[in-house]
C-alpha positions as CSV (number, residue, x, y, z in Angstrom):
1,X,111.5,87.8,-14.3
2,X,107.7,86.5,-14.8
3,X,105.3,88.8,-16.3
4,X,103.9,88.7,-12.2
5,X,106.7,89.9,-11.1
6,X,107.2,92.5,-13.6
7,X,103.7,94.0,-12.9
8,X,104.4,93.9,-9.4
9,X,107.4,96.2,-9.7
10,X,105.3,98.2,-11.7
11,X,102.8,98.6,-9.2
12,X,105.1,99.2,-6.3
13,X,106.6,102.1,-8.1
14,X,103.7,103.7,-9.8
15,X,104.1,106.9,-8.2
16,X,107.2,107.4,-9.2
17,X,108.0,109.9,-6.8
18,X,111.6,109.5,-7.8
19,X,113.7,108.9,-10.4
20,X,114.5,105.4,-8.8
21,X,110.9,104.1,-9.1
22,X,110.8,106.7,-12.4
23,X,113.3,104.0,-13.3
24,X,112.1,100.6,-12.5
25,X,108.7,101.2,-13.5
26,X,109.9,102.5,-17.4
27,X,112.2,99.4,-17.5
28,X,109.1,96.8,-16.3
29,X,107.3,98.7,-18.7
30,X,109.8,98.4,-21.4
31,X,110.1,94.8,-20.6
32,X,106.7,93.7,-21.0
33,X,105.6,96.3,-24.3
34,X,109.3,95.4,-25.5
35,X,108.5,93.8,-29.6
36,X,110.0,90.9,-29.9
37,X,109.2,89.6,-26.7
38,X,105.0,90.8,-26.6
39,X,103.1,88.2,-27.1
40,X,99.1,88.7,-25.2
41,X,99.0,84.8,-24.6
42,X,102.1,85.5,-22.2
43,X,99.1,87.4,-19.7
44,X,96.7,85.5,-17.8
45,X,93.3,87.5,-17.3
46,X,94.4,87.5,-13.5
47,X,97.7,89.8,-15.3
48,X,95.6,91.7,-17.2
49,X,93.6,92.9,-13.8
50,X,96.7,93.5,-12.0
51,X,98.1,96.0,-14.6
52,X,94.9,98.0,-14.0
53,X,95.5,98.4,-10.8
54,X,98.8,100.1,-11.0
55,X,97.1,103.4,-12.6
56,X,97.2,106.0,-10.1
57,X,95.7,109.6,-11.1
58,X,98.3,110.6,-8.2
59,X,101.3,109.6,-10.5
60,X,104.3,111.9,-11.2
61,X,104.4,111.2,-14.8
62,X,101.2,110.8,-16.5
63,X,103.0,110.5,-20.1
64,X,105.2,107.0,-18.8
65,X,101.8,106.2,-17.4
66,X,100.0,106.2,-20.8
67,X,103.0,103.9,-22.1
68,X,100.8,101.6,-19.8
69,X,97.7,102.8,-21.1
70,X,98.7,101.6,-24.7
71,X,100.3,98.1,-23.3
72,X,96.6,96.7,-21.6
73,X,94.7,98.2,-24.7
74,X,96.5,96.0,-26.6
75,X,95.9,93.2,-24.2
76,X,92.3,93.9,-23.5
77,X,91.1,95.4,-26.8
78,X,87.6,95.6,-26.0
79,X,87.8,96.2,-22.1
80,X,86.5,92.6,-21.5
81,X,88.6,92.7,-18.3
82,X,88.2,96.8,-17.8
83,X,84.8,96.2,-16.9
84,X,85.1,94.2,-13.8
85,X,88.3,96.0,-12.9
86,X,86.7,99.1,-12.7
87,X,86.1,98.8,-8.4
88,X,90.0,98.0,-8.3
89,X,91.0,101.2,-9.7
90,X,88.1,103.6,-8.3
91,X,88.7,106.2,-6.7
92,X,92.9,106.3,-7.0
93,X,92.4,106.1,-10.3
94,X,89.2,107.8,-11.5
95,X,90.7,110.2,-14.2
96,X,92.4,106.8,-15.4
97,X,89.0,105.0,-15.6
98,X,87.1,108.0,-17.4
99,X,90.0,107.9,-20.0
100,X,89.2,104.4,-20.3
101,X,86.2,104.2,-20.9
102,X,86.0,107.2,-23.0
103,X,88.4,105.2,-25.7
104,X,86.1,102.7,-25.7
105,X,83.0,104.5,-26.3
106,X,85.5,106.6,-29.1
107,X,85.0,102.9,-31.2
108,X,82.0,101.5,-32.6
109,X,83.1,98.1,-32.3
110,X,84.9,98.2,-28.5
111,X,81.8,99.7,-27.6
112,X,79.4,97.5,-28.9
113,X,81.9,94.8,-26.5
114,X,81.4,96.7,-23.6
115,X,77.8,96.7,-24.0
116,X,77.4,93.1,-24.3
117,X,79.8,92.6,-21.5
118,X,77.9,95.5,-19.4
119,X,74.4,93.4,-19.8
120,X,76.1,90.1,-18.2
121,X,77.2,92.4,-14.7
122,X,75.1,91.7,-11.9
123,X,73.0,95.3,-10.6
124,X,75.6,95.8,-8.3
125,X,78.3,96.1,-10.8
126,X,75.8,97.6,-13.5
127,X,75.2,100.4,-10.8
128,X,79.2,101.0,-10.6
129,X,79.9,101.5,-14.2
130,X,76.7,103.5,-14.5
131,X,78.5,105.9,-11.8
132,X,81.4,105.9,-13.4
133,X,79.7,106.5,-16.9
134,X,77.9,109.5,-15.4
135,X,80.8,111.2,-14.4
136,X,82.4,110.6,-17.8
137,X,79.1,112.1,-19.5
138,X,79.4,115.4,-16.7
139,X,83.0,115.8,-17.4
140,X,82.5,115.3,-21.3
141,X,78.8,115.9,-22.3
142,X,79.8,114.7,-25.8
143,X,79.3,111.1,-24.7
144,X,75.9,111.2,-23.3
145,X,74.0,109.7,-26.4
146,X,77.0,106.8,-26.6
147,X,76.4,106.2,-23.0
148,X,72.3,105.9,-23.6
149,X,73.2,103.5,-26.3
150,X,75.4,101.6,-23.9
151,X,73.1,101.2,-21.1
152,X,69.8,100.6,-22.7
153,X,68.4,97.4,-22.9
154,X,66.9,95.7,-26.0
């Protein structure tokens, strides 16, 4: 199977509502984090989106779901691609996105990527993340000065 089709059955069974989906989403999952096959040249940016769209805050396990978490970190180390996913996955995925983003702003150097990739959105997308930022500072007041430092201009 392609690394498409592999993040295809992942997003068809992202629920996993049962141990069938339970199944086939751990063994895509497995497949594309396994070692000695990983290799982040194998994704396209196009696969890199798609993954993002499989998180759903409705999921039945949230640990197998973080397995997922760890494989597009590792693909999108700065959330060069989070950025402009962030419409795909809201509002399915909110609690997803604020986990996201908090990560990032947890790193002095990812957030200093996010920034420069914040400053090249368009308003439009600048007002999404900055909704999505101020729920992250409501939920987690703790963030508010990284999230000034973020969205200022110099």
């Amino acid at each position: 199977m392609t690394v498409n089709e592999k993040i295809k059955v992942l997003y068809k069974n992202r629920y996993m509502k049962d141990e069938k989906e339970f199944n086939q989403f751990v063994n895509s999952l497995d497949f594309l984090s396994e070692p000695n096959w990983f290799d982040p040249l194998k994704f396209s940016e196009k696969d890199i989106k798609d993954i993002y769209t499989v998180f759903e805050d409705d999921t039945e396990s949230h640990d197998v779901m973080f397995g997922l978490l760890h494989l597009v970190e590792a693909l999108d180390l700065h959330g060069r691609v989070l950025i402009h996913s962030l419409p795909t996955m809201y509002p399915h995925a909110l609690n997803w996105l604020l986990t996201f983003v908090a990560r990032i702003l947890n790193s002095i150097e990812a957030t200093a990527s996010f920034k420069e990739n914040y400053a090249k959105l368009t308003e439009t997308e600048k007002l999404f993340v900055h909704m999505i930022l101020q729920e992250l500072v409501e939920d987690s007041p703790i963030f508010f000065e990284r999230v000034k430092l973020l969205t200022e201009t110099n």
